[in-house]
Kinemage of the C-alpha trace (Angstrom):
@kinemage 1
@onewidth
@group {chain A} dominant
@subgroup {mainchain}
@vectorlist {calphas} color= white
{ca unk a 1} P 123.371 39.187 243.793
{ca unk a 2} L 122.938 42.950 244.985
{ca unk a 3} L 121.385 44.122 248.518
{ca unk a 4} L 117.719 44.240 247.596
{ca unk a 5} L 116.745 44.671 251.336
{ca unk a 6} L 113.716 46.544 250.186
{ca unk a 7} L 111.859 43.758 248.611
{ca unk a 8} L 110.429 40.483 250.069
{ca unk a 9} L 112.537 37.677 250.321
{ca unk a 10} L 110.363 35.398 248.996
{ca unk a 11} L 110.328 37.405 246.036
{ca unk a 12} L 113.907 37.833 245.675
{ca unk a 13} L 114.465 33.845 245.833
{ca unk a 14} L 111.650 33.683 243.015
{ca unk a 15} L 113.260 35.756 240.822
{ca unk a 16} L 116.779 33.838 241.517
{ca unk a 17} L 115.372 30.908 240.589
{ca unk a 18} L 114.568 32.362 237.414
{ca unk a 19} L 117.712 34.007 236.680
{ca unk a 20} L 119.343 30.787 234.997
{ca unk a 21} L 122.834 29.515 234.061
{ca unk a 22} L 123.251 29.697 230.275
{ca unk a 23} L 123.446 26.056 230.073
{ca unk a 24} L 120.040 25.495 231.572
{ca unk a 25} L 118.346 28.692 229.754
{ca unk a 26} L 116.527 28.685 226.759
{ca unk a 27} L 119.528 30.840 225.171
{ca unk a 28} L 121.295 27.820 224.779
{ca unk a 29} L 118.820 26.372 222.391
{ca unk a 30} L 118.772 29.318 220.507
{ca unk a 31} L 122.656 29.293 220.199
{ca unk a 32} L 122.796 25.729 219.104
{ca unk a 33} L 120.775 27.047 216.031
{ca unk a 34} L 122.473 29.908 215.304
{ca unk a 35} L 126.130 28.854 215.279
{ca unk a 36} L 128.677 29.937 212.925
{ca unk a 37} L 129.952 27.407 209.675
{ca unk a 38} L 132.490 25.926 212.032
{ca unk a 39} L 130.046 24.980 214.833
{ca unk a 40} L 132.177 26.349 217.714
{ca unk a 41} L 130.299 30.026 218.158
{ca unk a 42} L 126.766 31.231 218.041
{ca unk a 43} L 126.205 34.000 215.817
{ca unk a 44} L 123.740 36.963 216.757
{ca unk a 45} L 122.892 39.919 214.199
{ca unk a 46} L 122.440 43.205 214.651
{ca unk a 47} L 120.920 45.841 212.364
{ca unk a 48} L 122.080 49.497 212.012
{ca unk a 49} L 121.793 52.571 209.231
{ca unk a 50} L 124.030 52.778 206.735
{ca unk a 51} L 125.598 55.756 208.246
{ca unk a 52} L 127.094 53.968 210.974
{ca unk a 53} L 128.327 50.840 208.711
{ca unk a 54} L 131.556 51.456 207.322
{ca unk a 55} L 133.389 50.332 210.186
{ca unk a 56} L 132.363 47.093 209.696
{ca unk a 57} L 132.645 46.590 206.285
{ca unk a 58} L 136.643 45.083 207.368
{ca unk a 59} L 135.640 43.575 210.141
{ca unk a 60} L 136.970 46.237 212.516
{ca unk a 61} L 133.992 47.942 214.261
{ca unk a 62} L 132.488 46.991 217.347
{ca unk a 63} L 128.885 46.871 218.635
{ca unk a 64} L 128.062 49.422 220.339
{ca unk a 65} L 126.204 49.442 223.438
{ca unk a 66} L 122.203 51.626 223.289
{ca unk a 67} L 122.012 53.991 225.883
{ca unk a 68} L 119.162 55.645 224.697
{ca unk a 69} L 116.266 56.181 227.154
{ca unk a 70} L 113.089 53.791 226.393
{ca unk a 71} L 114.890 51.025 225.491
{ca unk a 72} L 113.030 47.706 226.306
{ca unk a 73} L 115.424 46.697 228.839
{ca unk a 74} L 117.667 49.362 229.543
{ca unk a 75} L 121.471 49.995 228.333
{ca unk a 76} L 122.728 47.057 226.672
{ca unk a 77} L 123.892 46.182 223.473
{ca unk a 78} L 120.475 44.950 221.593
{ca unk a 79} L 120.678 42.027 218.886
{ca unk a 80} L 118.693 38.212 217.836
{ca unk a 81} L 120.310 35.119 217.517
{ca unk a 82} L 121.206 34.436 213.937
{ca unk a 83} L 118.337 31.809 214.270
{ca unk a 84} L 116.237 34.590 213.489
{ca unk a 85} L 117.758 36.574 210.864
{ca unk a 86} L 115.664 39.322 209.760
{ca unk a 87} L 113.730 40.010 212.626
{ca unk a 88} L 115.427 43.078 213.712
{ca unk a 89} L 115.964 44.610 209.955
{ca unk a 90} L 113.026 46.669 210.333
{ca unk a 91} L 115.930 49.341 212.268
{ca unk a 92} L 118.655 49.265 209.834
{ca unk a 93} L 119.801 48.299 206.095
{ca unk a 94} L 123.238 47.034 207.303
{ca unk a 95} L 123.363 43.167 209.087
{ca unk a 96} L 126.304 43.156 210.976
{ca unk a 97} L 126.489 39.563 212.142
{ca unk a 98} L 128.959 38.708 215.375
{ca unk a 99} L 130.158 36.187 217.479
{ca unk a 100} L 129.312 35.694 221.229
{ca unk a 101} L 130.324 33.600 224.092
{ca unk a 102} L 127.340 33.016 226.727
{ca unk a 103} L 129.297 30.116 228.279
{ca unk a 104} L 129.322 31.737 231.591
{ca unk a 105} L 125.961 34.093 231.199
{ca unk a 106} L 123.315 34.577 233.583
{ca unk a 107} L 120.247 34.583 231.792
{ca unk a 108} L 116.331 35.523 232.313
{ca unk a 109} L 114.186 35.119 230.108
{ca unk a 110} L 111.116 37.887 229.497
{ca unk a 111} L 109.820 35.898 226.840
{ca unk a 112} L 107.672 33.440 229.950
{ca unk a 113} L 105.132 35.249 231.750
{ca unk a 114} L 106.168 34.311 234.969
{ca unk a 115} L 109.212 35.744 234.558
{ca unk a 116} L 107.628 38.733 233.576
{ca unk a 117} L 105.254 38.990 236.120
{ca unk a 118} L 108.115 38.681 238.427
{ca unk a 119} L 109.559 42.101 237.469
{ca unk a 120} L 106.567 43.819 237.578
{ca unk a 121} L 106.238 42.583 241.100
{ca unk a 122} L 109.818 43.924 241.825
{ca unk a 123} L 108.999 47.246 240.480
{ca unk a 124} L 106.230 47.668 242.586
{ca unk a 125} L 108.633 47.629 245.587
{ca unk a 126} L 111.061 50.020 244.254
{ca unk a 127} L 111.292 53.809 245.907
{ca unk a 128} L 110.865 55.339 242.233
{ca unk a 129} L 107.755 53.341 241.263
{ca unk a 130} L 105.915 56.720 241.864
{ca unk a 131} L 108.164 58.593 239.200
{ca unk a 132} L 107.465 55.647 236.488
{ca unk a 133} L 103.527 55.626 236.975
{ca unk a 134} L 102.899 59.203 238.137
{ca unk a 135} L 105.232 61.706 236.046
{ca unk a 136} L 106.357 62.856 232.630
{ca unk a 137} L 110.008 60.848 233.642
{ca unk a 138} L 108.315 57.149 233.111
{ca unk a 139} L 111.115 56.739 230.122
{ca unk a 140} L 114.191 57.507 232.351
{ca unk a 141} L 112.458 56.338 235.351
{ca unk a 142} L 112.463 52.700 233.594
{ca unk a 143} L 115.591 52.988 232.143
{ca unk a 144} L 116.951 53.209 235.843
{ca unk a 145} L 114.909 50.349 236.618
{ca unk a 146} L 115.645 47.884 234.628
{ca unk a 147} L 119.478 48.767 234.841
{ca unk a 148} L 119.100 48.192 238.798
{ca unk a 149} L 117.168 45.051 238.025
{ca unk a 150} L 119.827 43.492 236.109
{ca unk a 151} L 122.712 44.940 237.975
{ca unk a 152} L 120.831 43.765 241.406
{ca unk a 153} L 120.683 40.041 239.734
{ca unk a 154} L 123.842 40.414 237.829
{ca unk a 155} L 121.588 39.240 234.596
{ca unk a 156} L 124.032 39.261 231.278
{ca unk a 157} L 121.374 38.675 228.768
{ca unk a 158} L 117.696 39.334 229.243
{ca unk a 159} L 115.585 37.273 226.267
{ca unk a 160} L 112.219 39.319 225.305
{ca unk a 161} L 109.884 39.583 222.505
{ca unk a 162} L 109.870 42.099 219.353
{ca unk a 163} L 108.047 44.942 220.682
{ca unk a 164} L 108.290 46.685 217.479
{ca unk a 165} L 107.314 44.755 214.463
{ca unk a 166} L 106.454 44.019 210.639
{ca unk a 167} L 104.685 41.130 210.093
{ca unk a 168} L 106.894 40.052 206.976
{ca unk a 169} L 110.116 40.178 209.007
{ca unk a 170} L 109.626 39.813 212.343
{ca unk a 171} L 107.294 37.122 213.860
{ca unk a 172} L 105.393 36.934 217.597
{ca unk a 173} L 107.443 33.922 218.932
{ca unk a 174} L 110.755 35.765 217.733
{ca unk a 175} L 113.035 36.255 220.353
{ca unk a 176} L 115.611 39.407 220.958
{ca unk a 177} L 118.396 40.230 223.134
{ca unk a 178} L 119.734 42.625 225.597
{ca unk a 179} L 123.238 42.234 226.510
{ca unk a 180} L 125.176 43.392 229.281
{ca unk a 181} L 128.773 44.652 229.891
{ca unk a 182} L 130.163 45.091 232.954
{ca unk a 183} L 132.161 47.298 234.421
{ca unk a 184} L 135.599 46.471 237.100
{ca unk a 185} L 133.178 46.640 240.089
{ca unk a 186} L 129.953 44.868 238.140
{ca unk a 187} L 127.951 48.099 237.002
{ca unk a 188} L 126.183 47.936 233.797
{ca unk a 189} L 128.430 50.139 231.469
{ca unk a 190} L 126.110 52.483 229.537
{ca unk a 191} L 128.407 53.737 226.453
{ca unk a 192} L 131.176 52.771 223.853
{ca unk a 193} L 131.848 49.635 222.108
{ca unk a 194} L 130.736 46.029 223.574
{ca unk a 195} L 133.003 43.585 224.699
{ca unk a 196} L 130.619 40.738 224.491
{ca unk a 197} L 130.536 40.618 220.852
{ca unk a 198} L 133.663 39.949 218.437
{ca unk a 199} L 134.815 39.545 214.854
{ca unk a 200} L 132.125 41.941 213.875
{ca unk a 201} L 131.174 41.988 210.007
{ca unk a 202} L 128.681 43.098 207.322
{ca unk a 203} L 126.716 40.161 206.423
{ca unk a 204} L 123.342 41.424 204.908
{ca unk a 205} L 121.959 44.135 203.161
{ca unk a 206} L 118.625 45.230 203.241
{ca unk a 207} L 116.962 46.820 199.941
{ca unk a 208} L 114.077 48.236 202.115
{ca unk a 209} L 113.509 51.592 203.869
{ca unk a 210} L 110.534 51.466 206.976
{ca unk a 211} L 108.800 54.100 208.406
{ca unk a 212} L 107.711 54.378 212.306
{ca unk a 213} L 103.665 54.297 212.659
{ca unk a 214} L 101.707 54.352 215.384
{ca unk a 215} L 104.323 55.602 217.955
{ca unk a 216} L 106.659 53.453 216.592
{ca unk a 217} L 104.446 50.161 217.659
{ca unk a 218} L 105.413 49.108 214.171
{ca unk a 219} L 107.609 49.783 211.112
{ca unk a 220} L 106.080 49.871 208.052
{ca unk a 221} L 108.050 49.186 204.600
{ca unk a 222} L 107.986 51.590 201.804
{ca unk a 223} L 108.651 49.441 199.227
{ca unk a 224} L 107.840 45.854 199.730
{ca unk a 225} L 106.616 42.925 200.065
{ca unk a 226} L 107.273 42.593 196.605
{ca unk a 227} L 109.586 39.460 196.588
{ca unk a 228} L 108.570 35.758 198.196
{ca unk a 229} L 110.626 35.966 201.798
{ca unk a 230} L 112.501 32.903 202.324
{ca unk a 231} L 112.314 31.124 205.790
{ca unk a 232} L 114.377 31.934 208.651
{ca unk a 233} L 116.174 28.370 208.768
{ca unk a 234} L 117.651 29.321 204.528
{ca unk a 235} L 118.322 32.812 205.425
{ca unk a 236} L 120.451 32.073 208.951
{ca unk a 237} L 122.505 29.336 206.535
{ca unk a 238} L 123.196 31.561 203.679
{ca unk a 239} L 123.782 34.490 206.376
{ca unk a 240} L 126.078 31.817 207.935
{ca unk a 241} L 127.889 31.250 204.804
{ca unk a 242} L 128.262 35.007 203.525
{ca unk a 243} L 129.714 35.481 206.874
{ca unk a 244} L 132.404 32.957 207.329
{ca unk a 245} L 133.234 34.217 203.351
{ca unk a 246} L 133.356 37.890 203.973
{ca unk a 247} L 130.613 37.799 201.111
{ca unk a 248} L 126.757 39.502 201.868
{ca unk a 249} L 123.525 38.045 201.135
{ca unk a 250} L 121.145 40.492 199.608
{ca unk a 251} L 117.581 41.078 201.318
{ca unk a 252} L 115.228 42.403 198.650
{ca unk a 253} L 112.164 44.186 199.504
């Protein structure tokens, strides 16, 4: 863990104890149900436009890590466990579905309230709280902040909620993730392609377009719901399947 003289030790060992071994985290149950054909490695999806998906059409492109400012938890490479399959399609018409090793991750989980309460306890120690709350910087402001946070608890994967949704493809109790890489002296790296991820490939193809309403709180679709949606447990094992085939499973509005 990173100096973090500036905060209360009791709150520091709070927020340790809630930084958990992947093992002991609630990933792990979330892996189990999202592993690939074989059983040996979780899967996790991503979506992303069609401009950016030819890369991955042979199973050559690589995730790449968000950098933009306002992300929910800072730079990191954003996907869901395959256990939830369509819960992130409201960004993209491409699936690209990868593999992931969290053996050795360190964890926390922003899905529990304690956990979240936690961080906004930390924040309220840190010398920029002023700049989130009290200026027109808040976006870059928390970008910074939840970078340090991480990179002060050396956090790999942060589990949090959809905070942009549609009802027919992404649920409340849906769970998303923000992935870190690290650098060669443990700094989040902030651009180029993820190393956490591997044998990227198009999996899924979504017939739907969505449109950002009310400050992008949700994502509306444009064409649908037209079709009867399947549940998530058939749509991870057919997802499962076109992916260990090279094949895609079609998403119809």
């Amino acid at each position: 863990m990173r100096d973090q003289h500036f905060i209360p030790r009791s709150l520091r060992d709070k927020i340790c104890r809630h930084v958990m071994s992947y093992p002991e985290s609630r990933l792990a149950q979330l892996a189990q149900e999202s592993m690939d054909e074989d059983g040996k490695m979780p899967l996790a999806i991503k979506y992303t436009s069609a401009m950016y998906a030819r890369g991955y059409r042979n199973g050559t492109g690589r995730l790449h890590i968000s950098g933009t400012p306002g992300f929910t938890w800072g730079d990191g490479t954003y996907v869901a466990p395959l256990a939830f399959p369509i819960s992130s399609a409201i960004f993209g018409r491409v699936g690209v579905v990868a593999r992931f090793d969290p053996e050795n991750w360190r964890v926390y989980d922003a899905t529990d309230r304690i956990s979240q309460d936690l961080y906004m306890q930390w924040v309220g120690f840190q010398p920029r709280r002023n700049q989130l709350l009290l200026t027109c910087h808040s976006q870059l402001a928390n970008q910074f902040m939840r970078n340090m946070f991480r990179t002060a608890f050396q956090i790999d994967c942060v589990l949090f909620r959809p905070d942009q949704r549609n009802r027919w493809y992404s649920g409340r109790n849906d769970v998303w993730m923000a992935v870190s890489d690290w650098d060669e002296i443990h700094e989040i790296v902030k651009t180029g392609a993820s190393s956490s991820f591997n044998h990227e490939r198009i999996a899924v193809i979504v017939e739907e377009e969505f449109k950002e309403v009310h400050h992008d709180l949700r994502r509306n679709a444009l064409i649908g719901p037209i079709s009867r949606r399947e549940s998530d447990r058939d749509l991870t094992k057919k997802i499962r399947r076109a992916y260990a085939r090279g094949e895609y499973v079609h998403l119809y509005a």
